[in-house]
N, C-alpha and C positions, 0 to 999 in steps of 0.2 A: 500828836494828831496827824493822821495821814491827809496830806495837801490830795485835791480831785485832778490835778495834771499825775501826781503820784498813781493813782489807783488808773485814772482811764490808758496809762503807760502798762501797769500788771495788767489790765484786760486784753488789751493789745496783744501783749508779750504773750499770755495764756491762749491768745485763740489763736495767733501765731503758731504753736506749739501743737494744739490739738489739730490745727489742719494738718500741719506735715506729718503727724502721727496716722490719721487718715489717707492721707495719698503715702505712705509708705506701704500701710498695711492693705489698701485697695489692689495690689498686682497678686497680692498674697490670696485674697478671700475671690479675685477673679479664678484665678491658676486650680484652686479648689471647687469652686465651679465647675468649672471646663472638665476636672479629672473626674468631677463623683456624676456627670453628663453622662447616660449611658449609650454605646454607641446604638446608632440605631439597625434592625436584621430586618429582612424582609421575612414576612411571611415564609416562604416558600423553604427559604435555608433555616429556619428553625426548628432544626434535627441535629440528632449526632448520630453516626456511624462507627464503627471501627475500622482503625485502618487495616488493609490488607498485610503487608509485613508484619505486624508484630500485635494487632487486634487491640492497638492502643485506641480507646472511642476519641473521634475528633468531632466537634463542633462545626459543622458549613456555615456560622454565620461568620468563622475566620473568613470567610471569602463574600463578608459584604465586601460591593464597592466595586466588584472585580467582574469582569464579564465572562460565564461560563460557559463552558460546551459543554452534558452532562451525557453521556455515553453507555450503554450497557453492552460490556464482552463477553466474550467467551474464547477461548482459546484452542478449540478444533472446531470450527467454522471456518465455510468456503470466504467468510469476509475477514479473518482473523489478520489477515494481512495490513487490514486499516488501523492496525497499530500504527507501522512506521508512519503514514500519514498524521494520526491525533500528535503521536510526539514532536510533529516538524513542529505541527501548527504549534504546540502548546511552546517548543524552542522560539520560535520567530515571532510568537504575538506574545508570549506574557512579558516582556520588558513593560509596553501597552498597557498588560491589565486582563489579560485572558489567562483564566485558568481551567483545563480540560479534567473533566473529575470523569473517571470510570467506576464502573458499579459493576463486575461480572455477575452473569444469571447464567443458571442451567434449566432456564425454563423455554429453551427450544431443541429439544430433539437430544436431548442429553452431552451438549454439548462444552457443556463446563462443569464434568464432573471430578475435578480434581479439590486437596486439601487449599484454605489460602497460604500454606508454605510455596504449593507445585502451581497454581496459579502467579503466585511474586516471582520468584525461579523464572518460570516459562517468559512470563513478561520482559524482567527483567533481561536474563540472557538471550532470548529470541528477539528482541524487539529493542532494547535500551529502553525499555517505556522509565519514564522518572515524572512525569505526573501523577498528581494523585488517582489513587488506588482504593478499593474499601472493600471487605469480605463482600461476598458470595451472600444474594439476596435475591427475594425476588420481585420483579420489575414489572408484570402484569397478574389481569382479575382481581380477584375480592382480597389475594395473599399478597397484594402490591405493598411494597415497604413504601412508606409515607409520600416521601419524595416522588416516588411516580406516580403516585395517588394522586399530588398533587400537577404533577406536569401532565400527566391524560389529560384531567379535568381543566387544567388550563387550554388545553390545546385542540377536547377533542379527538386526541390520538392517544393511542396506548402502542408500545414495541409492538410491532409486525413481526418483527425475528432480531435478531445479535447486531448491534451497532446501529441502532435508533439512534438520532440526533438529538437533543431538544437545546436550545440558544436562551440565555437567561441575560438579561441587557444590567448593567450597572445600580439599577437602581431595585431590581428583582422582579422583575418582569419577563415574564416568557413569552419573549418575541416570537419564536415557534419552534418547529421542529424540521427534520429532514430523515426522509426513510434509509434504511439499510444502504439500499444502491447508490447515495447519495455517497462519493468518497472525500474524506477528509481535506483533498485539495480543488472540489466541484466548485467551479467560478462563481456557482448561485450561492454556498456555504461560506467561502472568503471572504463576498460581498457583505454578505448579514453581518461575520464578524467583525468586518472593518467597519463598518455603518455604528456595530455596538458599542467599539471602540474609541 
């Protein structure tokens, strides 16, 4: 016959047992959690493009979190020079969290009518550009690729001509924009970024 100090000792012992089975296995079913958590995109960046060098599609919502400059070039244009500018800025602010995305269009004056091999080429050896890059699309009216679909209509503004601005804050909000003349290192353009920053 089992004495009752015997048995409420096995009870003990057992829920002893099942709790640290529980707090072992709780970092476990947390960890699982967190990883099947899906991150969250904002609206705005849920698109893919293809990259410019090698027309691999990327996902913009890699660049939740991050504060963007979102740019459309062309590379014979009187502003084509506001390259070296986006690359400073994208060298000096992305440790920060700034990432400058370009989008060439040739929908002002035939102005980017090259391949995206001679577009990558030009960029790269003309300018050192190494920010992201993405084929040749177009950026204004009813043929607007998504994303500027979306940033007129957030804004009110659609491209004027080659190296539109538009500022997209952290959390995916489009702070605003800044016209062509606006250059890459204009105190008013700085300001927004470090403010987004």
């Amino acid at each position: 016959m089992i004495s009752s100090s015997m048995t409420r000792r096995s009870s003990v012992c057992l829920a002893g047992i099942a709790g640290a089975v529980l707090l072992l296995s709780a970092p476990a079913a947390m960890a699982q959690t967190s990883a099947a958590a899906p991150q969250t995109c904002p609206a705005v960046l849920q698109h893919s493009f293809n990259r410019l060098q090698d027309e691999a599609p990327q996902n913009l919502c890699q660049y939740a979190g991050k504060v963007l400059l979102v740019v459309n070039t062309a590379s014979y244009c009187g502003f084509t020079g506001q390259y070296e500018g986006l690359e400073a800025l994208h060298a000096k602010y992305s440790p920060k969290g700034l990432v400058v995305l370009g989008f060439p269009s040739n929908d002002f004056g035939q102005q980017e009518p090259g391949s995206s091999k001679e577009i990558a080429d030009f960029c790269f050896n003309t300018y050192g550009v190494k920010f992201p890059m993405f084929s040749k699309s177009v950026v204004k009216g009813a043929q607007a690729n998504p994303l500027y679909t979306a940033l007129a209509k957030a804004t009110g503004k659609a491209p004027g001509w080659n190296f539109h601005k538009y500022l997209i804050d952290r959390s995916g909000t489009v702070v605003t924009s800044f016209a062509t003349r606006v250059e890459p290192d204009s105190p008013a353009l700085v300001a927004a970024i470090e403010k987004a920053l």
